[in-house]
C-alpha positions as CSV (number, residue, x, y, z in Angstrom):
1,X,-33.0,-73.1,-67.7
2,X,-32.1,-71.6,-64.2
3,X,-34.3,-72.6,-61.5
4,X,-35.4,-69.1,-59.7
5,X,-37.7,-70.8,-57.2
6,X,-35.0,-70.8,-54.1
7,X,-34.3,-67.0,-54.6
8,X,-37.1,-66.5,-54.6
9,X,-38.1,-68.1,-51.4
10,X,-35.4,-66.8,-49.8
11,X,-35.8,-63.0,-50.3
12,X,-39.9,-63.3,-49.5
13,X,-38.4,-65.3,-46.2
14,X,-36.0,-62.8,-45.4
15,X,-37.7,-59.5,-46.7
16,X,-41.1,-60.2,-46.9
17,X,-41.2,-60.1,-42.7
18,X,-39.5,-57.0,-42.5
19,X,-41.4,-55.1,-45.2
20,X,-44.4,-56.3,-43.9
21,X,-45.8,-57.4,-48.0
22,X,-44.7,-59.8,-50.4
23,X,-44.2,-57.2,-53.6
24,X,-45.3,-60.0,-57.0
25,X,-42.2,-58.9,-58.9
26,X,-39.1,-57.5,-56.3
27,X,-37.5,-54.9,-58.4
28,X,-34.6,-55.4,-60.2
29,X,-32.0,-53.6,-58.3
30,X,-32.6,-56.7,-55.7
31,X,-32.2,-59.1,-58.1
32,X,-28.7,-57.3,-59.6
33,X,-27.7,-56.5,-56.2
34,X,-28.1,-60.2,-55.2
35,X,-26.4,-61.0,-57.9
36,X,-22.9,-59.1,-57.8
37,X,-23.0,-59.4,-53.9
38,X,-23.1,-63.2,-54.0
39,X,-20.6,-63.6,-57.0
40,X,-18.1,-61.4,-54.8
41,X,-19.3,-63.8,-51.5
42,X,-18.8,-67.1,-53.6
43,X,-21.9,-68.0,-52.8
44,X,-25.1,-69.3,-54.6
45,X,-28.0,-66.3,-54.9
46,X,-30.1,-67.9,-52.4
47,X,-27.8,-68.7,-49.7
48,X,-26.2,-65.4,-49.6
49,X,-30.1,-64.0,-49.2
50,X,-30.0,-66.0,-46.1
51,X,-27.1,-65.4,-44.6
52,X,-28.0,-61.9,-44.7
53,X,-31.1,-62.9,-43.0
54,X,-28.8,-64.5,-40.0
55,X,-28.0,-62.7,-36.8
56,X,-24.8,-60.4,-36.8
57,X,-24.9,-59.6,-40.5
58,X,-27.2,-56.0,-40.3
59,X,-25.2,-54.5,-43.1
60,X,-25.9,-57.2,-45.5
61,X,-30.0,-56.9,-44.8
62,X,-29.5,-53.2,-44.3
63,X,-28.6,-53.2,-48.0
64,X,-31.1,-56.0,-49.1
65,X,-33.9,-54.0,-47.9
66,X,-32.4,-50.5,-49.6
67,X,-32.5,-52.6,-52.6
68,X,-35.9,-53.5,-52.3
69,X,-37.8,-50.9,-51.5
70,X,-38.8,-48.3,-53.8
71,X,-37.8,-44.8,-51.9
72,X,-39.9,-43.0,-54.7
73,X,-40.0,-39.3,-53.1
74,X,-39.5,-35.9,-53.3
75,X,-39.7,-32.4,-51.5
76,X,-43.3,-31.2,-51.1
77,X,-45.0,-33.9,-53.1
78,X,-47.9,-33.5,-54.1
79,X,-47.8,-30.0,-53.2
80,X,-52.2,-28.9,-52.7
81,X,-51.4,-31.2,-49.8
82,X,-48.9,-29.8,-48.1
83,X,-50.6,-26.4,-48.8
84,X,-53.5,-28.0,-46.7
85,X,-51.2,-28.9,-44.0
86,X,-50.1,-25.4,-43.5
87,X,-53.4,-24.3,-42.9
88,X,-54.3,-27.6,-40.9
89,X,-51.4,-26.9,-38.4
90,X,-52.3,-23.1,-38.0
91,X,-56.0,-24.3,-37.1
92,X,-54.4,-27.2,-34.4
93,X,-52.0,-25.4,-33.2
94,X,-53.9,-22.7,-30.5
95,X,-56.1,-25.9,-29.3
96,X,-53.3,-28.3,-28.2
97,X,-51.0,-27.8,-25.2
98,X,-47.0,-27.7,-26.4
99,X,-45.7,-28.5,-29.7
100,X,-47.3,-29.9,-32.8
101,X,-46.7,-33.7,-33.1
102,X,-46.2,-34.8,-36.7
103,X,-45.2,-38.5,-37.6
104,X,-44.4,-39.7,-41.4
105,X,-44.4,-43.5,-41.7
106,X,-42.7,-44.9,-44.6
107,X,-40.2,-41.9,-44.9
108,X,-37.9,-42.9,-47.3
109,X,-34.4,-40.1,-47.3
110,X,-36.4,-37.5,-45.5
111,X,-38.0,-35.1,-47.6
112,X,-41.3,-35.3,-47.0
113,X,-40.3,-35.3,-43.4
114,X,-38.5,-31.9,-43.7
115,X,-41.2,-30.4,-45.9
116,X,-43.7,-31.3,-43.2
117,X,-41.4,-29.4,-40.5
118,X,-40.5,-26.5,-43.1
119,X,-44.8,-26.2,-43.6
120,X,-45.1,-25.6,-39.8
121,X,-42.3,-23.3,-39.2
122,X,-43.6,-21.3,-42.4
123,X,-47.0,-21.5,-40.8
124,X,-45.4,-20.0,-37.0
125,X,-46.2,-23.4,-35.6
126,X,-43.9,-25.4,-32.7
127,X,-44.0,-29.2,-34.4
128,X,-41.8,-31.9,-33.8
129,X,-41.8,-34.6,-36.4
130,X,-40.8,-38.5,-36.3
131,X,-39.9,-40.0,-39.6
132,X,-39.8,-43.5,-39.8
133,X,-38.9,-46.2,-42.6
134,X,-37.8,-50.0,-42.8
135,X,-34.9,-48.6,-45.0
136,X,-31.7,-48.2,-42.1
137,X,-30.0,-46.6,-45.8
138,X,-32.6,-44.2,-46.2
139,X,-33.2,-43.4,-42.9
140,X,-29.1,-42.5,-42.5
141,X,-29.7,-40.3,-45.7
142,X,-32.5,-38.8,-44.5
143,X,-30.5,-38.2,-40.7
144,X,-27.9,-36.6,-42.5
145,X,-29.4,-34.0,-44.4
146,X,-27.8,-34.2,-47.1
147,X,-30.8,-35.2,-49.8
148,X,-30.7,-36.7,-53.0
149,X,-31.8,-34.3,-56.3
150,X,-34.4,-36.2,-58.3
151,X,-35.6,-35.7,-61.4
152,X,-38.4,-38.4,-61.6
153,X,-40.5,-37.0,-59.1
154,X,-42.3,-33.4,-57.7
155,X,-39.7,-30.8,-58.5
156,X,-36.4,-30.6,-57.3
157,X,-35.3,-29.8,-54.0
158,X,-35.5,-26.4,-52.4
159,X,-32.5,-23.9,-53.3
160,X,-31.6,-23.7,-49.0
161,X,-31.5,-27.2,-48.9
162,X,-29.0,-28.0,-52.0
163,X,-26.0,-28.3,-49.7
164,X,-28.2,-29.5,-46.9
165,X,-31.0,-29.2,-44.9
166,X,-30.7,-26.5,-42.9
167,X,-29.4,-27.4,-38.9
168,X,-32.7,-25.5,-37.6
169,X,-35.0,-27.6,-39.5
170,X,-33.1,-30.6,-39.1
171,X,-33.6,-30.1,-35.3
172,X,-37.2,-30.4,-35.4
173,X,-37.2,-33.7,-37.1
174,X,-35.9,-37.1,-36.0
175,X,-35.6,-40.1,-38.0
176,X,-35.2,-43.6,-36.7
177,X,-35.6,-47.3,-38.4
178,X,-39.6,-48.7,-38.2
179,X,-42.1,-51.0,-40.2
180,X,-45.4,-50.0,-40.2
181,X,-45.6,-53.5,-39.4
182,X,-43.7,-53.8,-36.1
183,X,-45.4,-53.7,-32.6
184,X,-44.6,-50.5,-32.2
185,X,-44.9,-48.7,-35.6
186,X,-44.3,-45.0,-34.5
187,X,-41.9,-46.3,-31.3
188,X,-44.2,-44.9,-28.6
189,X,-43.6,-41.3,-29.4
190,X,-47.2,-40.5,-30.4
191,X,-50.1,-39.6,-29.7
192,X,-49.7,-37.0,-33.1
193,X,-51.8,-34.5,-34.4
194,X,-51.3,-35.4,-38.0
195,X,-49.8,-38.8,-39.5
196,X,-48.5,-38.5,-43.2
197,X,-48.2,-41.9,-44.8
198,X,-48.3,-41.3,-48.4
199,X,-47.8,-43.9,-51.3
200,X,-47.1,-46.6,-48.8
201,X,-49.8,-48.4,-48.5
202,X,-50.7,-48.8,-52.2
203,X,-47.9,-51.6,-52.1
204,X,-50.0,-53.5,-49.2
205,X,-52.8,-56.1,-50.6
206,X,-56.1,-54.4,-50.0
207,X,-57.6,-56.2,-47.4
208,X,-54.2,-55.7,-45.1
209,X,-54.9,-51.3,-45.5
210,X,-57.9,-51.3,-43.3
211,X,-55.9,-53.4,-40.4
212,X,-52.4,-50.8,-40.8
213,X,-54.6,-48.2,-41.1
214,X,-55.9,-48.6,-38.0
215,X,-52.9,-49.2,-36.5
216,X,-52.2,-45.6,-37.8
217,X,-55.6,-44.6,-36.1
218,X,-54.6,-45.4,-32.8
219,X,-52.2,-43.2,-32.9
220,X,-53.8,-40.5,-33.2
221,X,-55.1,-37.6,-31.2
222,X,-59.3,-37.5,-30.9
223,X,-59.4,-34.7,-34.4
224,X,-55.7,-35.4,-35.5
225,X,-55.8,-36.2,-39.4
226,X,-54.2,-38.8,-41.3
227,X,-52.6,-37.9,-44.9
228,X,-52.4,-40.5,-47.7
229,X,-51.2,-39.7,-51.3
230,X,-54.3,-38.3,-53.4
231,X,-54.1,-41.8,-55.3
232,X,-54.3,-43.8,-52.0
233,X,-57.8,-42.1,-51.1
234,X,-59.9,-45.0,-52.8
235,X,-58.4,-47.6,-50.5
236,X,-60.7,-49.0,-47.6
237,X,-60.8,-47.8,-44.3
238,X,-61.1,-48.7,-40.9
239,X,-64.0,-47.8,-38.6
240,X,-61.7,-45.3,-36.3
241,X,-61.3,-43.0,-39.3
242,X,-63.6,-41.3,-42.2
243,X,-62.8,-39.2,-45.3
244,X,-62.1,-35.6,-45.3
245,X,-62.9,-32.7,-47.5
246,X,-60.3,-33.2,-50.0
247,X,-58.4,-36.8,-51.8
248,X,-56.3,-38.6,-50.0
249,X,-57.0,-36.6,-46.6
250,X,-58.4,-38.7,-43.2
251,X,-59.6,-37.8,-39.9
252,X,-60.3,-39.3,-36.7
253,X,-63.6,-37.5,-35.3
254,X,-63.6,-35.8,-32.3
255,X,-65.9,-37.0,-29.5
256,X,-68.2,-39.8,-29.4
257,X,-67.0,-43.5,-29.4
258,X,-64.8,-42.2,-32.6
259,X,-66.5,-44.4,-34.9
260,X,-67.5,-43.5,-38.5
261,X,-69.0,-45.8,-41.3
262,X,-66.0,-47.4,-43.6
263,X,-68.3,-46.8,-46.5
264,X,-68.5,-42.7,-46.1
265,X,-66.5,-41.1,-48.6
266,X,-65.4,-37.7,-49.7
267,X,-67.8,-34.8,-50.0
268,X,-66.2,-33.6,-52.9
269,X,-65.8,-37.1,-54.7
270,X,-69.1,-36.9,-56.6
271,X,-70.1,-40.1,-55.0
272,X,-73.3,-40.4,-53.4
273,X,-73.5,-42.1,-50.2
274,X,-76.2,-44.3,-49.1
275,X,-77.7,-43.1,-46.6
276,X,-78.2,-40.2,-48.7
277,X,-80.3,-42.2,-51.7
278,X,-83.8,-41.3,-52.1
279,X,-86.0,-43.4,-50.8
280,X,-86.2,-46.7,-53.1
281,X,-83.0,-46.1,-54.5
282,X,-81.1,-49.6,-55.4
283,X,-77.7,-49.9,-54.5
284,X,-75.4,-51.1,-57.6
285,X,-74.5,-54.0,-55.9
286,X,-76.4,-56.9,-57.4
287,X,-76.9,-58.6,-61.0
288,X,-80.2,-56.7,-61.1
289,X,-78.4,-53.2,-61.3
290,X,-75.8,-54.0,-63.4
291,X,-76.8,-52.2,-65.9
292,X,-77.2,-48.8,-64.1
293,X,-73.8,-49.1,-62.5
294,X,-71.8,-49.3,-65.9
295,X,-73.9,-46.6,-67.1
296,X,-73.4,-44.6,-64.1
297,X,-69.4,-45.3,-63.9
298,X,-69.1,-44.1,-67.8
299,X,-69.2,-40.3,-67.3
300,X,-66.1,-40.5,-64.9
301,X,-64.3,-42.7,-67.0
302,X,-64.6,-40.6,-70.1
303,X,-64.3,-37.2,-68.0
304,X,-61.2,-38.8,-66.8
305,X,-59.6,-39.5,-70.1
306,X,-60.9,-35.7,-71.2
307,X,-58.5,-34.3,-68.3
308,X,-55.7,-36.5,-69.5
309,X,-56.0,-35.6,-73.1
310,X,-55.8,-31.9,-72.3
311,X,-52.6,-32.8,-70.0
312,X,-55.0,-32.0,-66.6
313,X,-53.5,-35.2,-64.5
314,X,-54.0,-33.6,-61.6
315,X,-57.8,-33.1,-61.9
316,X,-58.2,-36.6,-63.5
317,X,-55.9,-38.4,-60.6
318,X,-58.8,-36.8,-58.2
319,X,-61.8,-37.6,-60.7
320,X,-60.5,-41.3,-60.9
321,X,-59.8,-41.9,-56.9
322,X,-63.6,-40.7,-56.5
323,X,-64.6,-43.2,-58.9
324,X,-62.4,-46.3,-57.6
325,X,-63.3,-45.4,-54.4
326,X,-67.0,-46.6,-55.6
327,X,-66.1,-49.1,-57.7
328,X,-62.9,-51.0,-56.8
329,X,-63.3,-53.7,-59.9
330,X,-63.6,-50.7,-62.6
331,X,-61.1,-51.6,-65.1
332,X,-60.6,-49.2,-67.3
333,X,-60.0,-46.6,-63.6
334,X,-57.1,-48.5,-63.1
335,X,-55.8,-47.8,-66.2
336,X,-56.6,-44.8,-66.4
337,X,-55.2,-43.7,-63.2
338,X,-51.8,-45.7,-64.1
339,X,-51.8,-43.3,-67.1
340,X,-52.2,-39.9,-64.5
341,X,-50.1,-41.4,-62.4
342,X,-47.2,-41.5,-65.2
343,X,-48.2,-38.3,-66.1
344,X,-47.7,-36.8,-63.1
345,X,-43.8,-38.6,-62.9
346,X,-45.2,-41.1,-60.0
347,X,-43.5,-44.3,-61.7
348,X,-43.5,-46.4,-58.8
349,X,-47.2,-45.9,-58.1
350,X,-48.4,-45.8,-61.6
351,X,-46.9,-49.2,-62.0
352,X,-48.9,-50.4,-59.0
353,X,-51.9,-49.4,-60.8
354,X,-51.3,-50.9,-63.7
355,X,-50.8,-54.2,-61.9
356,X,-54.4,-53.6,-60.3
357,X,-55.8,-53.8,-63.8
358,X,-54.1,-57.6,-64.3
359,X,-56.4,-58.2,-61.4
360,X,-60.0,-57.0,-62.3
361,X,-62.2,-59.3,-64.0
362,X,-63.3,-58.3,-66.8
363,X,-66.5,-58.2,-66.6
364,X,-65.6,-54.6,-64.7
365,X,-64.6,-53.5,-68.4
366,X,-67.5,-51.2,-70.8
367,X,-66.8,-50.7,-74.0
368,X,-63.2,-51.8,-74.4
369,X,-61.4,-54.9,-75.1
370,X,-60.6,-56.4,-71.4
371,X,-58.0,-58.7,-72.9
372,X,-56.3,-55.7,-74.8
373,X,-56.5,-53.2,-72.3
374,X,-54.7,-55.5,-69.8
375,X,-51.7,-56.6,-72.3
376,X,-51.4,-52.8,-73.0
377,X,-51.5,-52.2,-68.6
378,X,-49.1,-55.7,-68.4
379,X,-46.5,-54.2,-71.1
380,X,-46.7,-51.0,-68.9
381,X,-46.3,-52.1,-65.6
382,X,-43.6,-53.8,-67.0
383,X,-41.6,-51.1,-68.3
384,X,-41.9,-49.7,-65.0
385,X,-40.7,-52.6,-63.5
386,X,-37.7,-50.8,-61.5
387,X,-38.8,-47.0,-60.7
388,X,-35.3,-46.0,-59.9
């Protein structure tokens, strides 16, 4: 039986730096990429990962990486944000001196850069935007204008931009090659007014998001906002930033020591904070309120899988990040998010949620068999093993 153990230390030695994560399953374009590329080198499957990893050999990464990374997008994903953003930028825009800065992190070929610029100029606004990425591949895709058509994701691209993005919105974005982890994630070209960084972080370990979003937060203009995908909204937060009015959607307050509490969450989420508990309330935190948390977490559960059964992903993505958001162990959420998710043709991040489930305990599941529910989210995730 063939030993995977080197590869396998090699491409977390070699990629895991550069990505900033160490992904549990690489997807399988890396491993068949590896594969073909080191038969045609003559070389075992580990050593040509390291050679790539050497000095002088920037095509040979430059392709590892494209390999590994998912660069899951589309035009105007998730398209109630970008909708937001319009208005967003025609509120900034008579408060800050000059043009707009807008900076997407995690990029991919472009598109969500040039929808960002397209939402500005459709909103009379002077922006500039920065799209970044770890992918040099994408990131000469996205430079060239010339985008990919997808069918897994959002819809497809924008009849003008067909046979390329159009030279006057191509001038008011530039693209360049960044990690969110490098020193200098956004390359010194901030402070921006709004930072897009949408289904990036969901690949990052949870207690790394706080620490990168704050990174992100530094960035920032006192006011500016910081967009993650609708999914993304339950993840935790640093002290610089607090939730908006709507999933997924950040700000940095103006004023002040720019502080808010980590714990506040969306007014629209249906959560209750606790500050706002009447007096004597008990905090479902402890053995002794076990009880009232599992029957407090059912109704979103179920109203959830109502949404999802009348093909409503949409409202049952937002209903499921409101109740993640207070309850990160809840089981069944997971898998019921991985299911909008899907449903919604987000492959790459439904399979992340399906993995989350493999590691809830299962005391977080009511009602349902724990061990079923996570073969049923393990078959799944596996399915989805390689989005593209």
């Amino acid at each position: 039986m063939k030993d995977d153990r080197p590869l396998e230390r090699a491409l977390a030695r070699v990629l895991s730096p550069r990505l900033g994560h160490a992904p549990s399953r690489w997807p399988e374009t890396l491993y068949l990429h590896v594969r073909e590329r080191a038969q045609r080198a003559g070389l075992g499957e580990a050593e040509y990962v390291e050679r790539a990893g050497q000095a002088g050999e920037a095509a040979s990464l430059a392709m590892l990486l494209d390999a590994a990374t998912i660069g899951h997008t589309a035009a105007y994903r998730h398209p109630e944000q970008f909708e937001r953003l319009g208005r967003v930028l025609a509120d900034l825009a008579p408060r800050r001196p000059g043009p707009l800065r807008l900076w997407c992190a995690g990029c991919s070929t472009g598109e969500e850069a040039y929808s960002a610029a397209a939402c500005a100029e459709a909103a009379g606004v002077d922006a500039a935007v920065l799209g970044t990425d770890v992918n040099p591949v994408a990131i000469a895709v996205a430079r060239s204008g010339l985008l990919p058509q997808r069918r897994s994701v959002g819809a497809p691209l924008p009849a003008p931009w067909a046979e390329g993005v159009p030279e006057a919105l191509r001038r008011r974005v530039r693209f360049e090659v960044a990690s969110l982890t490098d020193a200098q994630p956004a390359l010194g070209a901030g402070p921006f007014d709004v930072i897009l960084c949408r289904n990036v972080l969901i690949y990052f370990e949870r207690d790394q998001v706080p620490r990168l979003l704050g990174r992100l937060a530094a960035e920032l203009v006192p006011g500016g906002h910081v967009v993650l995908s609708p999914a993304e909204g339950i993840l935790p937060l640093p002290p610089e930033l607090r939730r908006g009015p709507a999933p997924g959607w950040l700000q940095r307050p103006e004023g002040g020591d720019g502080v808010a509490p980590a714990s506040r969450v969306e007014p629209s989420s249906g959560v209750e904070p606790a500050s706002s508990r009447a007096p004597g309330a008990q905090a479902d935190d402890g053995p002794a309120s076990a009880g009232a948390g599992a029957a407090a977490r059912e109704p979103g559960a179920e109203a959830a899988a109502r949404l999802l059964g009348a093909g409503r992903a949409d409202e049952a993505e937002q209903v499921l990040a409101a109740l993640l958001n207070a309850d990160p162990e809840h089981l069944e959420g997971w898998f019921l998010l991985g299911e909008a998710l899907l449903a919604r043709g987000e492959r790459a991040q439904a399979r992340a949620a399906f993995q989350r489930v493999l590691r809830c305990s299962a005391a977080g599941a009511r009602h349902v068999d724990a061990g079923a529910l996570r073969r049923a989210a393990a078959r799944r995730a596996e399915a989805l093993r390689d989005p593209r």
